[in-house]
Steps between C-alpha positions, in 0.01 A plus 500: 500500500642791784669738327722740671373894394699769590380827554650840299646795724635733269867591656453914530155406722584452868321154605304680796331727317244529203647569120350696225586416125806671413393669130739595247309727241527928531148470618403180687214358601455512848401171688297627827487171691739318656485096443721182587736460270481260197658132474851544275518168276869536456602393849505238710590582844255677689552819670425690818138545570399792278238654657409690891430240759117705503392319205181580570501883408452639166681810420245742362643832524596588084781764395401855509508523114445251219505510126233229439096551575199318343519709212847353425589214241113415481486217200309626228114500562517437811333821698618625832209436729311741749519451873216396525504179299786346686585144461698331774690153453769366724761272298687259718903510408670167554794322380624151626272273670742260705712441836782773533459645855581849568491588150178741449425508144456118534168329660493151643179294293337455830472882513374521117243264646385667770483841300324330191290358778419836667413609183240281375337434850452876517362577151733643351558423105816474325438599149691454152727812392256550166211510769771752757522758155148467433382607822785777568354656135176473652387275157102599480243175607774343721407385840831512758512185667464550888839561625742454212842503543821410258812223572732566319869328547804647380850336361347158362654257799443159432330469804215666331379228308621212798378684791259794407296390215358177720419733797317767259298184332364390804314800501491558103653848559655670178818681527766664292875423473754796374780302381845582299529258192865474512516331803309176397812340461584515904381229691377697776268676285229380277525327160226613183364116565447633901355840349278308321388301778393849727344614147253197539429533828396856464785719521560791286844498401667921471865614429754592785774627260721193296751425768339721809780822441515799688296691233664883584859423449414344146519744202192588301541220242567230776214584714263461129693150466399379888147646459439368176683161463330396833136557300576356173641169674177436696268591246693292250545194769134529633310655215322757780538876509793634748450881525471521875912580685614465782864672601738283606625615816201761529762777307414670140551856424377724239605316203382169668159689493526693181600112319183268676292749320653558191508114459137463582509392874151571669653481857812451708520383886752650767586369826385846625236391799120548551165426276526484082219794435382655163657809607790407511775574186428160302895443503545508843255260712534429806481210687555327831811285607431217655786436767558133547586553907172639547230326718129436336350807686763720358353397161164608618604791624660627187236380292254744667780814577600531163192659350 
């Protein structure tokens, strides 16, 4: 099943040029990175291209000031490590696997192959998110795997289960789908009996907000309702533990923060780009986008530049 995904360009960002989260509290959280934008669920015609036609380079340069460092929003027990004990994990960020040319945040199957491909003929080792946390808290007596590295696929596109899930099999490589529980009911996303199906085949299943809002314009209480709601649906429909976020369209601000940990969240994902490390602020991980129009050595290159 090809299902059209459009991609999100908020309407104050100018198409040519990168976007930071626009944050609504007195004192926001600052995101440093710029990232390709998010897929919006709510439409269904599909935009100008969103990002610069160098999709290769990675924006690295953060504001002058920011109100978050390690020390910030760390969940309880959890210690701010040294630099010397750095851990290092890139986390791949997709969304639809399927045929929509031109359209960035959406890869063709025969390019999941070929990455998945890349991947295991070069030793690297997808890993499960429990295994991800364990070795980012540095859990005493484990061995790291040689070359781990996190998918993870954001929205919950139907294609998931028809198009991913085979490809990641072939290789038996875990991953881990953020989706929004109240869009089960759309037919271009997945169903709880789909859900169940990635579950099975090894995918850890993580809230991405109920119906995938823009988090900062939400009041206090709404934000606790997306954050929350998400959780108690997948735990109650899949009996597993769903305390890892991920914010829909990569934007949060200080009460996005301030409610992941005051409801128990461990960790939370952005769309800001480079390698998850245990120095980072556990509420805002990084990853790296994986643009749909790129060519295989692209891949490789940003596999090995992001560290």
């Amino acid at each position: 099943m090809s299902t059209p995904v459009p991609v999100y360009t908020p309407a104050s960002a100018p198409i040519s040029a990168p976007a930071y989260v626009t944050m609504s509290d007195p004192d926001p959280v600052s995101t440093p990175d710029p990232a390709p934008f998010e897929i919006s669920p709510l439409s269904s015609d599909k935009p100008e291209q969103p990002l610069p036609a160098q999709v290769d380079t990675v924006v690295t340069a953060p504001p002058q000031t920011t109100s978050v460092t390690v020390d910030t929003y760390m969940p309880n027990g959890v210690v701010a490590p040294s630099a010397s004990s750095k851990v290092s994990i890139p986390v791949l960020n997709y969304h639809s696997v399927t045929i929509d040319p031109g359209n960035v945040v959406v890869i063709s199957p025969a390019k999941l192959e070929a990455q998945m491909k890349y991947l295991h003929d070069h030793g690297y080792t997808p890993i499960s998110l429990a295994t991800f946390i364990n070795l980012i808290e540095k859990k005493s007596g484990l061995a790291a795997p040689d070359k781990p590295v996190l998918l993870t696929f954001d929205d919950g596109y139907v294609d998931n289960v028809e198009e991913a899930m085979p490809i990641l099999a072939k290789y038996n490589f875990p991953a881990t789908l953020f989706m929004s529980p109240g869009m089960v009911e759309d037919a271009s996303y997945l169903n709880w009996e789909q859900v169940k199906q990635l579950q099975e085949a090894g995918w850890d299943i993580q809230p991405h907000g109920m119906t995938h809002p823009h988090l900062p314009k939400l009041s206090a209480e709404q934000q606790a309702y997306e954050i929350t709601e998400a959780r108690k649906l997948i735990e109650e429909k899949l009996g597993t533990q769903a305390d890892v976020f991920c914010y829909p369209y990569g934007e949060y601000n200080q009460t996005t923060v301030k409610l992941l940990k005051e409801h128990g969240f461990r960790y939370a994902f952005t769309i800001d780009q480079g390698y998850t490390t245990n120095q980072q602020s556990p509420y805002l991980l990084k990853r790296l986008f994986i643009n749909g129009e790129e060519s295989l050595k692209a891949f490789i290159n940003k596999l090995s530049k992001a560290n």
